[in-house]
TORPA-4810 file (N, C-alpha, C, O; in nm, 3 decimals):
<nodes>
NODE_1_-0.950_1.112_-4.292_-0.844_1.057_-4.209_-0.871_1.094_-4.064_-0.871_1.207_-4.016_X
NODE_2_-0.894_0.966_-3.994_-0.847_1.015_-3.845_-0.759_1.059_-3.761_-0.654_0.996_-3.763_X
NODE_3_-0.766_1.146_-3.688_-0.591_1.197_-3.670_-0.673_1.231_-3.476_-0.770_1.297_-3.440_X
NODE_4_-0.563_1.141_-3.394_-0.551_1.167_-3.259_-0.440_1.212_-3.265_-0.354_1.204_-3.354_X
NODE_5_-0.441_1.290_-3.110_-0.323_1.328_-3.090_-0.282_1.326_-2.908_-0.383_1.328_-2.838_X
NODE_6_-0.171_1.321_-2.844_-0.154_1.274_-2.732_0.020_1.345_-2.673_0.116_1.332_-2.749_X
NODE_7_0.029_1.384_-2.597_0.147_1.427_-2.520_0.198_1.274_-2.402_0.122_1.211_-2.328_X
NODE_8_0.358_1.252_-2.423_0.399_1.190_-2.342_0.458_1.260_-2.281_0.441_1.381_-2.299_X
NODE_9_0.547_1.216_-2.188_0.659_1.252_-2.097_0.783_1.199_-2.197_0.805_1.087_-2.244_X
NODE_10_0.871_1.358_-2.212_0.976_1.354_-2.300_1.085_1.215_-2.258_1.143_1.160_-2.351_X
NODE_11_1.101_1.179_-2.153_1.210_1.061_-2.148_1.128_0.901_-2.177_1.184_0.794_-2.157_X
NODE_12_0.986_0.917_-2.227_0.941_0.819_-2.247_0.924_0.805_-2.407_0.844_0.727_-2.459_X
NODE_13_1.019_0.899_-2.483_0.967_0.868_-2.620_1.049_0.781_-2.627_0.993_0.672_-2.641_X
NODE_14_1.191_0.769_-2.624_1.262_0.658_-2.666_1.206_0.524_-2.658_1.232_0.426_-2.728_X
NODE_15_1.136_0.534_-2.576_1.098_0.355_-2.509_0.977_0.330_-2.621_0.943_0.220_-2.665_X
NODE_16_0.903_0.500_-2.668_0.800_0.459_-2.784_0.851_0.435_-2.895_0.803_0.363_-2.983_X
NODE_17_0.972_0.508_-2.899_1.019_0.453_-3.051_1.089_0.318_-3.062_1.054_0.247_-3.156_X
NODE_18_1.162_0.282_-2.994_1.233_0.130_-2.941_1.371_0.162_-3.072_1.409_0.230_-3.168_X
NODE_19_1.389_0.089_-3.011_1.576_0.080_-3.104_1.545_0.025_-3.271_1.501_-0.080_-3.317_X
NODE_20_1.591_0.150_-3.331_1.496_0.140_-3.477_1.391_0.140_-3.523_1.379_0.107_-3.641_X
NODE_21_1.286_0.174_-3.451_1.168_0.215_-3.469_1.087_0.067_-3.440_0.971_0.069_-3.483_X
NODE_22_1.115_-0.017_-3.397_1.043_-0.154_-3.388_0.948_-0.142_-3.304_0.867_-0.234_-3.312_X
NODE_23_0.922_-0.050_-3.210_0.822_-0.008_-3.101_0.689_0.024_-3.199_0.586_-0.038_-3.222_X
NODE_24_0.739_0.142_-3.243_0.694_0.248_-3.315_0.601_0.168_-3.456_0.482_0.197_-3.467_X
NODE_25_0.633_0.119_-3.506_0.643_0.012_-3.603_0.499_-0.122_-3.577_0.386_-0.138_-3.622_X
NODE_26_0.588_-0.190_-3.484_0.485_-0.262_-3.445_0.333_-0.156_-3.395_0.238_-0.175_-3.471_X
NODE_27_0.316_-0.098_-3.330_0.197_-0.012_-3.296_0.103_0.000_-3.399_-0.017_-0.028_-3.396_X
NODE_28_0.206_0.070_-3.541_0.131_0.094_-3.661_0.068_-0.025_-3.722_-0.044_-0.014_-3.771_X
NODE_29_0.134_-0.146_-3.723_0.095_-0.256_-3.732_-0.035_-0.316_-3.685_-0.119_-0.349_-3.769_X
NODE_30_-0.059_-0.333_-3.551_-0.164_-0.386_-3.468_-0.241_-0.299_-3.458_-0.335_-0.336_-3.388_X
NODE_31_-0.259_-0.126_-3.518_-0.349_-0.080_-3.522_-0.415_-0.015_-3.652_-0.527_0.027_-3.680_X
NODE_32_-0.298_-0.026_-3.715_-0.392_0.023_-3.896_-0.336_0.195_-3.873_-0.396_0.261_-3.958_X
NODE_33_-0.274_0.258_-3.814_-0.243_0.386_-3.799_-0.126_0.357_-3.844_-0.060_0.260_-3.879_X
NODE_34_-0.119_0.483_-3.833_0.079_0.583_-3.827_0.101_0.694_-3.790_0.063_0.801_-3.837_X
NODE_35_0.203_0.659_-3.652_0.252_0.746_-3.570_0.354_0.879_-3.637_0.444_0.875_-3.721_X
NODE_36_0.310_0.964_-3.580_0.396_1.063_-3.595_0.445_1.133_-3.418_0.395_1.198_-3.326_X
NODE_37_0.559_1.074_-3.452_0.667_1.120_-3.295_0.724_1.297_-3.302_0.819_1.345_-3.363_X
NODE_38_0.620_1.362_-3.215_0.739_1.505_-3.223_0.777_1.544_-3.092_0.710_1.590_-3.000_X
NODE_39_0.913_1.515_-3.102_1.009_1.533_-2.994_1.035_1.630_-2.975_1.139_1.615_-2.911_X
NODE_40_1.009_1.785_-2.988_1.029_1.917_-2.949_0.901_1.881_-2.888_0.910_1.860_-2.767_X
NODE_41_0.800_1.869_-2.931_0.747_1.911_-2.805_0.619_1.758_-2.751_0.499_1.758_-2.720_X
NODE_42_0.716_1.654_-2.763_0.696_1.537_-2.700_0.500_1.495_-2.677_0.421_1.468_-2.587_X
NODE_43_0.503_1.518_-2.849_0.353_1.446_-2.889_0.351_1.364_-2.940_0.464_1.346_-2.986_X
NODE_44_0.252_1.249_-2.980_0.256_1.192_-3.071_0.127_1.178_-3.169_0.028_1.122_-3.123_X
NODE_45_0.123_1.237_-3.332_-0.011_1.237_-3.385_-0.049_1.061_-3.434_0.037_0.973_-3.439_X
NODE_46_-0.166_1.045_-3.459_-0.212_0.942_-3.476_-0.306_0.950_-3.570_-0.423_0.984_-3.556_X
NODE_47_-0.235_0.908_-3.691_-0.334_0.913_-3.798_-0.370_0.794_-3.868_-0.288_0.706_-3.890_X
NODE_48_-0.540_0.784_-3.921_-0.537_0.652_-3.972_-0.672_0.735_-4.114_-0.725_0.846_-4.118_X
NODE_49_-0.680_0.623_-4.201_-0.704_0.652_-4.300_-0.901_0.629_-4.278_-0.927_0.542_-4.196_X
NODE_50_-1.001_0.684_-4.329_-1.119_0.722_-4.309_-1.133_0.517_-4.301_-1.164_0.470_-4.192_X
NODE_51_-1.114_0.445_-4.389_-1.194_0.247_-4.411_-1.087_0.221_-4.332_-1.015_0.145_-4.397_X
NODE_52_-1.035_0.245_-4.218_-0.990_0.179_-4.074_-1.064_0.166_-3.996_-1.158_0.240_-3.969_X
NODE_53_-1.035_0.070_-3.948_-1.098_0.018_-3.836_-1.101_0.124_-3.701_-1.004_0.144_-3.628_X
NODE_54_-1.233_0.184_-3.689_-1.212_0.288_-3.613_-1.153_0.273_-3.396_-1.152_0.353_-3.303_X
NODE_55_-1.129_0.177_-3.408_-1.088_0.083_-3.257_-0.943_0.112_-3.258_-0.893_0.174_-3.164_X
NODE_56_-0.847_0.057_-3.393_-0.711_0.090_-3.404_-0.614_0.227_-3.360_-0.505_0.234_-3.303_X
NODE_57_-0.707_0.334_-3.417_-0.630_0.477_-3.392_-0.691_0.431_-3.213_-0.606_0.388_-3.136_X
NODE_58_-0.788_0.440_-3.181_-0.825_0.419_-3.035_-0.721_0.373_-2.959_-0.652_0.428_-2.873_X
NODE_59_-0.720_0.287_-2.994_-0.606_0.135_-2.887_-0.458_0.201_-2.935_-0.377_0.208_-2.843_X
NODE_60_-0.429_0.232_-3.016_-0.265_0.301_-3.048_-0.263_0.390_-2.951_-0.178_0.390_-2.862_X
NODE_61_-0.383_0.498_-2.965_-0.372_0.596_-2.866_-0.332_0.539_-2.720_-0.221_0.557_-2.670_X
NODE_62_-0.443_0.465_-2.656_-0.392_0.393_-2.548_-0.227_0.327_-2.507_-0.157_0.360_-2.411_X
NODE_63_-0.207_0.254_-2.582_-0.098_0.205_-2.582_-0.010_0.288_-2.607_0.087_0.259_-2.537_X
NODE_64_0.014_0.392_-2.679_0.121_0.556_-2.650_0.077_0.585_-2.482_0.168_0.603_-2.402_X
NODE_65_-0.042_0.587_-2.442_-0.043_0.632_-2.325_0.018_0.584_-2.225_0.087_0.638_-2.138_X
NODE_66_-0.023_0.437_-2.250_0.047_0.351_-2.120_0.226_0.361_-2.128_0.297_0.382_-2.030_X
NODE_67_0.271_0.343_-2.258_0.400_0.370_-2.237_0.467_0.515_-2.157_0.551_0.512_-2.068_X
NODE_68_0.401_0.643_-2.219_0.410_0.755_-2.133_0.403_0.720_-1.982_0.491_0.759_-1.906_X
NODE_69_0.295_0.643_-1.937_0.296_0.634_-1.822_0.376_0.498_-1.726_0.349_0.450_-1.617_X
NODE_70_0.468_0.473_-1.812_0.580_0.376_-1.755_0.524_0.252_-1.796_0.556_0.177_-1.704_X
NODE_71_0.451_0.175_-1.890_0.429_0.063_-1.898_0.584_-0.034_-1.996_0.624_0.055_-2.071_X
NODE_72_0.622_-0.089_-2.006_0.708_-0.121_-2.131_0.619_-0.162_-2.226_0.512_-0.211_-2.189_X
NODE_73_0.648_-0.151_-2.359_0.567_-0.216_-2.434_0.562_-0.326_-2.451_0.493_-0.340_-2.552_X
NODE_74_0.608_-0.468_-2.398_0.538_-0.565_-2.433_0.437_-0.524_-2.342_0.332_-0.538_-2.406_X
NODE_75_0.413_-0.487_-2.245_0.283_-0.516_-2.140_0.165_-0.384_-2.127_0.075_-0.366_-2.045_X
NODE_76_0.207_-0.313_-2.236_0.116_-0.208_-2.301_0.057_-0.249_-2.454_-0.046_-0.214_-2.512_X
NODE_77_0.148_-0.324_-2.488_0.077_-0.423_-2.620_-0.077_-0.554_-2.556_-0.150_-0.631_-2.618_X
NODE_78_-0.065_-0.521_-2.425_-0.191_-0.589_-2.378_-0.376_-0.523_-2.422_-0.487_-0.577_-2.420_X
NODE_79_-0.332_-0.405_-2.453_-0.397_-0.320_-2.451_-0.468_-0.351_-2.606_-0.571_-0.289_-2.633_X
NODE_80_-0.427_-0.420_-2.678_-0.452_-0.464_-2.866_-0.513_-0.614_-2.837_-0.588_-0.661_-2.923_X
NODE_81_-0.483_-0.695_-2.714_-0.537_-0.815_-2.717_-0.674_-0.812_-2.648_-0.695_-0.732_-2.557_X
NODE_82_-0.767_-0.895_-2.690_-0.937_-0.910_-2.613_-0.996_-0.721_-2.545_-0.978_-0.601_-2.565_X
NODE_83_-1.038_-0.776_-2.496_-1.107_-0.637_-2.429_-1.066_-0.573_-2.313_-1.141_-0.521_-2.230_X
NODE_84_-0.925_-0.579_-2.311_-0.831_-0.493_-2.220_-0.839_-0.294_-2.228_-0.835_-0.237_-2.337_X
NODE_85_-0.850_-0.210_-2.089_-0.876_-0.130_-2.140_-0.731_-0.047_-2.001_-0.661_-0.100_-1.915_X
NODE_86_-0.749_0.108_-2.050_-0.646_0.149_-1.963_-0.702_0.266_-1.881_-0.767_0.357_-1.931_X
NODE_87_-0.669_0.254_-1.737_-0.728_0.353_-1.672_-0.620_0.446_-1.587_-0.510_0.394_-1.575_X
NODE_88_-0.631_0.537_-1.545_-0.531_0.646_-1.515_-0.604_0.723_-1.393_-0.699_0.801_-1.390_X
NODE_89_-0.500_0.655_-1.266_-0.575_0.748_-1.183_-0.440_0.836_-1.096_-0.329_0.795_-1.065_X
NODE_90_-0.494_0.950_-1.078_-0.419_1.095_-1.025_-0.431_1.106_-0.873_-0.518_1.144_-0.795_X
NODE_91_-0.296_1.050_-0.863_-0.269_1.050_-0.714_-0.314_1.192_-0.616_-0.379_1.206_-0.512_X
NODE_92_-0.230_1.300_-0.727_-0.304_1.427_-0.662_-0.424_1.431_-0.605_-0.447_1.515_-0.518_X
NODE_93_-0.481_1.377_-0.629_-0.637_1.363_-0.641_-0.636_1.347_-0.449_-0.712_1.422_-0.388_X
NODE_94_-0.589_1.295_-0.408_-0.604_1.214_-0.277_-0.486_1.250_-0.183_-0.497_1.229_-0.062_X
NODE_95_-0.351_1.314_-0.246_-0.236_1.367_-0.163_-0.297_1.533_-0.155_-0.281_1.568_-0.038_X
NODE_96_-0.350_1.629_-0.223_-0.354_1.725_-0.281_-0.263_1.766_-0.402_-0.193_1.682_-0.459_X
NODE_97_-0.267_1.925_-0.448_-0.175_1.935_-0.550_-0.031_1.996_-0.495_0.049_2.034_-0.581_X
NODE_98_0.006_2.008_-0.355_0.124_2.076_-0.282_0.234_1.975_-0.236_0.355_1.985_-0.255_X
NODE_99_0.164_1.872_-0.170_0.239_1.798_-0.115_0.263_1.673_-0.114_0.208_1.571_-0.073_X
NODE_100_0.410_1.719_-0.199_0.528_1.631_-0.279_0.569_1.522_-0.215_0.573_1.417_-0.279_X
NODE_101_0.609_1.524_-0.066_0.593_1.425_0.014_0.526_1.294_0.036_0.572_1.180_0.033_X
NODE_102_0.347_1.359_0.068_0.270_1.262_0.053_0.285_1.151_-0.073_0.283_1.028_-0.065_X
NODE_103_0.298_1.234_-0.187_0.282_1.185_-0.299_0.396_1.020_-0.288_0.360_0.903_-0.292_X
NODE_104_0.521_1.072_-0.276_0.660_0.989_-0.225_0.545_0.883_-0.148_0.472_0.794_-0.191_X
NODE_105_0.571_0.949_0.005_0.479_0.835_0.109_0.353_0.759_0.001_0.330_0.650_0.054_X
NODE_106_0.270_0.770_-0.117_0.208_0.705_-0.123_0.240_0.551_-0.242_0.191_0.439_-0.256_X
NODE_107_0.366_0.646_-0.314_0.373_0.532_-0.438_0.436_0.464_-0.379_0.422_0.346_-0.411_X
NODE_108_0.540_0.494_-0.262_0.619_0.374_-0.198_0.499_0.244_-0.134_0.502_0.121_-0.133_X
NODE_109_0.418_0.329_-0.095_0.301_0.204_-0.016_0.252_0.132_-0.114_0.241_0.012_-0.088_X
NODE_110_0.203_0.181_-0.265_0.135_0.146_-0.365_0.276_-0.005_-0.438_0.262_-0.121_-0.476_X
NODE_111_0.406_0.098_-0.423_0.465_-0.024_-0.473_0.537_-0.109_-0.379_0.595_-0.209_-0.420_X
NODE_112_0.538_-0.078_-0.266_0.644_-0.176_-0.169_0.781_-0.190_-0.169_0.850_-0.147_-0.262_X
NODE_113_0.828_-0.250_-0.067_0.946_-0.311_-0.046_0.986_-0.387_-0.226_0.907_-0.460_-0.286_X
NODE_114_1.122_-0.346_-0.276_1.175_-0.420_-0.421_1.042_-0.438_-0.464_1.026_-0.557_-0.492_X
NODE_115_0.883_-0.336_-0.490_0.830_-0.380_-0.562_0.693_-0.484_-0.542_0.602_-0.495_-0.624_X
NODE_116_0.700_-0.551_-0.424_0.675_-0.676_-0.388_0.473_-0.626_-0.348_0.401_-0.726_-0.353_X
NODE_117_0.444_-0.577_-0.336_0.305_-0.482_-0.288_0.239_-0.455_-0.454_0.120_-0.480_-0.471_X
NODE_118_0.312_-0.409_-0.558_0.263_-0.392_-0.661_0.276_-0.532_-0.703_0.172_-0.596_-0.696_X
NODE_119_0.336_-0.567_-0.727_0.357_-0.722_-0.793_0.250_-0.837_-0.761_0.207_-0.936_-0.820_X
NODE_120_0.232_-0.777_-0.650_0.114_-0.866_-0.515_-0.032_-0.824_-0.601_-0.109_-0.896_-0.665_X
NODE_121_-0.032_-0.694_-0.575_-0.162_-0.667_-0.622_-0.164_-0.673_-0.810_-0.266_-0.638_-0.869_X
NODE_122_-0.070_-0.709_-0.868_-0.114_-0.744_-1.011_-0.138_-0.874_-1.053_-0.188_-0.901_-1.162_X
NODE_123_-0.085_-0.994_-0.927_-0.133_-1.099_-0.919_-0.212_-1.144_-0.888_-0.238_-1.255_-0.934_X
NODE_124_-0.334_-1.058_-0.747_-0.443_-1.060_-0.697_-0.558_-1.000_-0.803_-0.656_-1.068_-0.830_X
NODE_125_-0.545_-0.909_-0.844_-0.612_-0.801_-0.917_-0.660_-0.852_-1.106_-0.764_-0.835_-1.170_X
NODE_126_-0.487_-0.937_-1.151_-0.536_-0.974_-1.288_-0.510_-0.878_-1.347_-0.549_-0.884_-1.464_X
NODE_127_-0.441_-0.754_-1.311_-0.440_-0.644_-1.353_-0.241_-0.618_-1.403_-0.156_-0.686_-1.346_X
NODE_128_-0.213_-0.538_-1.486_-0.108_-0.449_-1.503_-0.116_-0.342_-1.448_-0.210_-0.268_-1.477_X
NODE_129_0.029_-0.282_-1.302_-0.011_-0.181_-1.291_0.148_-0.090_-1.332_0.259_-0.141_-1.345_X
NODE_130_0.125_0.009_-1.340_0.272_0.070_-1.329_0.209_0.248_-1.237_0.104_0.311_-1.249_X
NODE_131_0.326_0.270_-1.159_0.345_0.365_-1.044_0.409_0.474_-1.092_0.479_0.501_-0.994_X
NODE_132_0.443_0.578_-1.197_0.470_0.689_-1.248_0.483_0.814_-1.229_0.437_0.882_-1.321_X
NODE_133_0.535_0.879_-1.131_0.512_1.045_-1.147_0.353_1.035_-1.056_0.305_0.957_-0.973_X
NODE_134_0.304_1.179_-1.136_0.142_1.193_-0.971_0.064_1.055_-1.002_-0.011_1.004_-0.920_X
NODE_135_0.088_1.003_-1.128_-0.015_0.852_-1.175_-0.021_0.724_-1.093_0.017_0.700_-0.979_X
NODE_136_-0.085_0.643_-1.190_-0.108_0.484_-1.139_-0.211_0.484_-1.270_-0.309_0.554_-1.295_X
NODE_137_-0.147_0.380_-1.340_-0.194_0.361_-1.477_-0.240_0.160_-1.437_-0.193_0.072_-1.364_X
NODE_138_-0.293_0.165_-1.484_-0.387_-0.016_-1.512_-0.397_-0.026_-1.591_-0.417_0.073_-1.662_X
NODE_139_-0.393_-0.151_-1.645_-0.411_-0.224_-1.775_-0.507_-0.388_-1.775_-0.452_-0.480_-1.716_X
NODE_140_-0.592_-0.405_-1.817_-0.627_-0.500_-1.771_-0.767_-0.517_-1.812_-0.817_-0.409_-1.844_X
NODE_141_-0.857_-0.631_-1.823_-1.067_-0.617_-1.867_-1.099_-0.509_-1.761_-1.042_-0.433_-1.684_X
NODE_142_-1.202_-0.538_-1.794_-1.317_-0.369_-1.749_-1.318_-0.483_-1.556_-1.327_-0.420_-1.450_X
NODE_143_-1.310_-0.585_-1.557_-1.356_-0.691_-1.448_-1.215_-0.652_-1.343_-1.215_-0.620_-1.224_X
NODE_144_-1.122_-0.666_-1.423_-0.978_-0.656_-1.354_-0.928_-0.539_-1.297_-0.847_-0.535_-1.204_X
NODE_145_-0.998_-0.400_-1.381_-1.001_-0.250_-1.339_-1.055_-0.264_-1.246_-1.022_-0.226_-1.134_X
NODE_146_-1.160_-0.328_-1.280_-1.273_-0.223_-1.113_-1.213_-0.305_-1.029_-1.190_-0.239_-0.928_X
NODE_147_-1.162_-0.450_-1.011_-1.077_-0.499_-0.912_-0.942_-0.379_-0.821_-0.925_-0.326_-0.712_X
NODE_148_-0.875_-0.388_-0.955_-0.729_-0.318_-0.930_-0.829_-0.185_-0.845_-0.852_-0.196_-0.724_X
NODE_149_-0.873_-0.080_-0.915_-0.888_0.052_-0.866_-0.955_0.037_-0.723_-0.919_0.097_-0.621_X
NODE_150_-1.036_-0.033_-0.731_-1.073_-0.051_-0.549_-0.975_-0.111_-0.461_-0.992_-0.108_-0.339_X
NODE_151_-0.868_-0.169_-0.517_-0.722_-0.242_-0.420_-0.682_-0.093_-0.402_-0.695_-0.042_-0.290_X
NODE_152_-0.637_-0.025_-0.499_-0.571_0.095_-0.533_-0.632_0.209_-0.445_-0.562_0.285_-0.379_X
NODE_153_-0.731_0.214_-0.448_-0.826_0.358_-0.391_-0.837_0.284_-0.210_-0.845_0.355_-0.109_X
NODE_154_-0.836_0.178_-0.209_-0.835_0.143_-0.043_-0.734_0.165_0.055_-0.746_0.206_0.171_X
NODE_155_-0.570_0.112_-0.048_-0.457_0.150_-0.009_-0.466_0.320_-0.013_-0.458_0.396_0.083_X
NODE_156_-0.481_0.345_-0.116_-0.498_0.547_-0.095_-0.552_0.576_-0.011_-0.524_0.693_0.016_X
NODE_157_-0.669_0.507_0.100_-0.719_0.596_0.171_-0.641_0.497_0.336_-0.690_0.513_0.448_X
NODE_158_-0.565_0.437_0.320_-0.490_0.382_0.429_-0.512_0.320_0.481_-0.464_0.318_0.595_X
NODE_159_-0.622_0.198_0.426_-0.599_0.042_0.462_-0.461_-0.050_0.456_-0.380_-0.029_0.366_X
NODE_160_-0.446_-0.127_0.528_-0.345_-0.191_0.592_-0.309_-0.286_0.414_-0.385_-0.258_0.322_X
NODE_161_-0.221_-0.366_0.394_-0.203_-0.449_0.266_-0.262_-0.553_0.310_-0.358_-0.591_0.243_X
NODE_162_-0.236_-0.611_0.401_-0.349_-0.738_0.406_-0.472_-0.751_0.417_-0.523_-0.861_0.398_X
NODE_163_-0.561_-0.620_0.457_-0.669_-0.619_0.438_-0.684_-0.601_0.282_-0.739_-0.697_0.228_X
NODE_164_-0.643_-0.491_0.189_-0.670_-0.494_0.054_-0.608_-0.642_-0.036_-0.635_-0.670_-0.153_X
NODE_165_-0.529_-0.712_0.048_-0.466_-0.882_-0.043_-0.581_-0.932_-0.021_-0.631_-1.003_-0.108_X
NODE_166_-0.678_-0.898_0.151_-0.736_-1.009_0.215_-0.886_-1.001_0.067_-0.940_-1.093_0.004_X
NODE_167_-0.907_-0.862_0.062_-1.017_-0.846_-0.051_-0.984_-0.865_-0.170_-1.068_-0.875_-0.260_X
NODE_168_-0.826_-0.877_-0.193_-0.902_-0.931_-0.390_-0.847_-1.078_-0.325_-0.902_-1.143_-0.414_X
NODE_169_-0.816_-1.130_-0.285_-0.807_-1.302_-0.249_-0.994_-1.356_-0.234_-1.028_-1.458_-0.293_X
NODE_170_-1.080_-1.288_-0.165_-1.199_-1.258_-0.153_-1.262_-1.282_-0.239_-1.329_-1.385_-0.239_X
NODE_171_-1.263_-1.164_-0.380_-1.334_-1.134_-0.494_-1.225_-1.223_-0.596_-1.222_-1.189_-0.714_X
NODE_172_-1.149_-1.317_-0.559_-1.098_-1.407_-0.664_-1.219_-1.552_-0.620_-1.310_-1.578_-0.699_X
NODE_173_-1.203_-1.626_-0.498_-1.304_-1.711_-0.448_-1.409_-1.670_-0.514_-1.442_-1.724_-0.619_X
NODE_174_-1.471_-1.576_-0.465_-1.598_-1.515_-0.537_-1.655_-1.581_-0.689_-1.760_-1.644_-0.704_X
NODE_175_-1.565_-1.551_-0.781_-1.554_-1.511_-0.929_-1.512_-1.669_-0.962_-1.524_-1.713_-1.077_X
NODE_176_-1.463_-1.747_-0.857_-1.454_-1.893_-0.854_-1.326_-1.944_-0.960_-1.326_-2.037_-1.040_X
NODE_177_-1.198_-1.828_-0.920_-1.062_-1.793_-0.978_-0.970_-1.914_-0.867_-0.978_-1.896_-0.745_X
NODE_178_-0.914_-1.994_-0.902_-0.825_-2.044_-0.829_-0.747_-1.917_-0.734_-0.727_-1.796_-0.744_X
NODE_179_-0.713_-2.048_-0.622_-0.625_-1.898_-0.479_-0.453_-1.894_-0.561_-0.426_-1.992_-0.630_X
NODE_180_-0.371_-1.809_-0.552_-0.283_-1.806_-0.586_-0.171_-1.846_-0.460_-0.179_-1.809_-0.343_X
NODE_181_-0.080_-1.922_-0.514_0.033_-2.002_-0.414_0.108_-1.876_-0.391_0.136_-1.802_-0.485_X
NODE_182_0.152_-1.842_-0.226_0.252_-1.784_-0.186_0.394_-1.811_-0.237_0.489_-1.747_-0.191_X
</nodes>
């Protein structure tokens, strides 16, 4: 038996378990596993049986992750369709580990005015993103990551938004992606 195992953020189990376990449920479903939720100390094990499909416990894992990291699950259930994968990058990384501030100053830039800056760049990018605590979680092909994380890592280092819209509008032409209507 395969058995992963993974820590969320305690106010994100509810959203893994969903109202009656239908979250929880479906997961086991689309991946051939079964979750085990422990809410003392806000893990979740992941066990699947040795003739599973060894991708399933994988992608469950993922998809527990993305929810931890603020995704809802329909748009962490992206993560079970084609070759969608999830990447996690640590804001700390680029504010330092002290200052709480920066951190504030950066997810507000990352998500904008009502939102409108993230929304922008998941329409440019092709990507899912969600803004969490020190994170920034993606969802999206291996094509749509390296898109998103270079929008993402440009804004981190304090390019303007229209220069990072002006580059994935750029690398959409490129890739010979229709322009998207304002």
């Amino acid at each position: 038996m395969t058995d992963l195992f993974i820590r969320i953020p305690e106010e994100r189990l509810a959203v893994l378990i969903g109202v009656g376990g239908v979250v929880r449920k479906a997961i086991e479903e689309m991946s051939g596993a079964s979750l085990t939720v422990d809410s003392s100390e806000s893990s979740v094990a992941i066990h699947a049986p040795p003739e599973a499909d060894p991708w399933g416990p994988m992608k469950a894992r993922d998809v527990v992750a993305a929810i931890g990291r603020g995704f809802s699950p329909e748009r962490a259930f992206r993560l079970f369709k084609g070759e969608n994968y999830l990447n996690v990058l640590n804001l700390r990384e680029v504010t330092g580990k002290r200052d709480k501030n920066a951190v504030r100053r950066i997810r507000a830039r990352l998500i904008g005015e009502h939102g409108k800056a993230r929304e922008r760049l998941e329409q440019l990018s092709g990507c899912s993103i969600s803004v969490q605590g020190y994170h920034v979680a993606i969802i999206g092909s291996a094509e749509e990551i390296e898109r998103g994380t270079r929008a993402l890592t440009m804004l981190l280092r304090g390019s303007e938004h229209s220069t990072v819209f002006g580059f994935l509008a750029g690398e959409r032409r490129r890739l010979g992606e229709p322009p998207l209507e304002d």
